[in-house]
VOZAMI-692153 format. One line per 8 residues: number of its first residue (from 1); their letters; for each residue x, y, z of C-alpha. Coordinates in steps of 0.02 Angstrom, whole numbers. Each point is the difference from the previous one (the first is absolute). Layout:
residues N
NUM> A> X/Y/Z  ... .
This chain:
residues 144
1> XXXXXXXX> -1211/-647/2278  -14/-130/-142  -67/102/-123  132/127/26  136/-122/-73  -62/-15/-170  -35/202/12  185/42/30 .
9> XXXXXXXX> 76/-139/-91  -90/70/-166  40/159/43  173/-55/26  -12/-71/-190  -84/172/-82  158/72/-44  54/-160/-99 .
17> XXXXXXXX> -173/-44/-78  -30/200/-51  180/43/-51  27/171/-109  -74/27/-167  177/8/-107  -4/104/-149  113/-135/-99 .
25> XXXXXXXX> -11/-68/-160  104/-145/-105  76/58/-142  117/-99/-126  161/45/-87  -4/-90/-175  207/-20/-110  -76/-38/-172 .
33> XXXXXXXX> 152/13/-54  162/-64/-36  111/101/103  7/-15/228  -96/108/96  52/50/158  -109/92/119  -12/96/168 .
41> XXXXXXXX> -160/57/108  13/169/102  201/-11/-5  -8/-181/103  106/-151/-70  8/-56/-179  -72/-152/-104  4/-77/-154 .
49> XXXXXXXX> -140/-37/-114  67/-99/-155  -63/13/-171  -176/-94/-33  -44/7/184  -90/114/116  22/60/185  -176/22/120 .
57> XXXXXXXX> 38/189/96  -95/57/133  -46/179/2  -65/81/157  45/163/29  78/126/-135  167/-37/-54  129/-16/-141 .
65> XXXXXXXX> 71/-126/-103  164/-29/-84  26/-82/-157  145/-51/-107  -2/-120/-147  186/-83/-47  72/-105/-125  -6/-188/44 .
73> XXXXXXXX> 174/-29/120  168/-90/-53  14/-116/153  -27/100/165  45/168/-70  -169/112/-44  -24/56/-177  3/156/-65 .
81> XXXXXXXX> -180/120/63  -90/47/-165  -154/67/88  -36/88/177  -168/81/55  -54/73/203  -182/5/15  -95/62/137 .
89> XXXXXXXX> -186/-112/45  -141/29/98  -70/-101/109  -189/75/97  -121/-115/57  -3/-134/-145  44/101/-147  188/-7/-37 .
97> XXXXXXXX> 74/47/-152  184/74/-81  -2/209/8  70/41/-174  -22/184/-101  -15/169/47  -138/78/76  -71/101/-154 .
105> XXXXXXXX> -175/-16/-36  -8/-118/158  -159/29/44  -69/-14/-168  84/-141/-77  105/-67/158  192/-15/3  112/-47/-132 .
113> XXXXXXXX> -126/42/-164  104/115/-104  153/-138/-4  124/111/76  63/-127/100  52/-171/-88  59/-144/112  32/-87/-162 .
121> XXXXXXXX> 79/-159/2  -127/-26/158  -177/-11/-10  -92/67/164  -195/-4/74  -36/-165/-137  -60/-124/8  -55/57/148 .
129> XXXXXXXX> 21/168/96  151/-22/98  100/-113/-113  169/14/-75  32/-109/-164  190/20/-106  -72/-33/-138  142/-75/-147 .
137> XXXXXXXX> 133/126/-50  65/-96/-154  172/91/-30  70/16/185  126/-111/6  58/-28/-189  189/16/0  29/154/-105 .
């Protein structure tokens, strides 16, 4: 009967100690620049990543971002959004990374190498694969 305990309390444990291989990865959205970025994952609440600084993202199952870049704000009020971009990721197993391009020549070259598809002022899938970076945009937000 004694050695039963330690039997059924590690059994009891297995399910905690095991867990479920996650197909996740942690990806960064980088501002370079000078302007706010403000950004959503798969449609859930917004935040704010402010120019020079970056925000750690987890990515775990395929889903979308939402990106908009505005002028700096005058007091509480937002400035005026220069840049917007929606890009879809992939997340399987431990390779995640931003789904950009069409599908021409796909399986020769993979997605996105004729440049049909710019997501210009954003940089995606660099440094590493699943990262965003707005890079500087130098005339946004001149008063014209």
């Amino acid at each position: 009967m004694n050695a039963i305990r330690p039997l059924a309390a590690a059994l009891l444990l297995l399910p905690f100690v095991a867990g479920e291989a996650s197909a996740a990865c942690t990806r960064r959205i980088v501002n370079r620049s000078a302007l706010t970025l403000v950004a959503s994952q798969d449609g859930g609440p917004a935040f704010v990543v402010p120019p020079g600084h970056a925000r750690t993202v987890r990515l775990a199952a395929p889903g979308r971002f939402d990106l908009a870049a505005t002028c700096p704000a005058a007091g509480f009020l937002p400035g005026e959004t220069v840049a917007q971009g929606s890009f879809a990721y992939e997340a399987i197993l431990d390779r995640c990374y931003i789904r950009f391009g069409t599908d021409a020549l796909n399986a020769e070259f993979g997605r996105g190498t004729l440049g049909l598809q710019s997501t210009a002022p954003f940089t995606v899938n660099n440094p590493r694969q699943g990262d965003i970076v707005l890079g500087p945009v130098a005339e946004a937000c001149l008063p014209q």
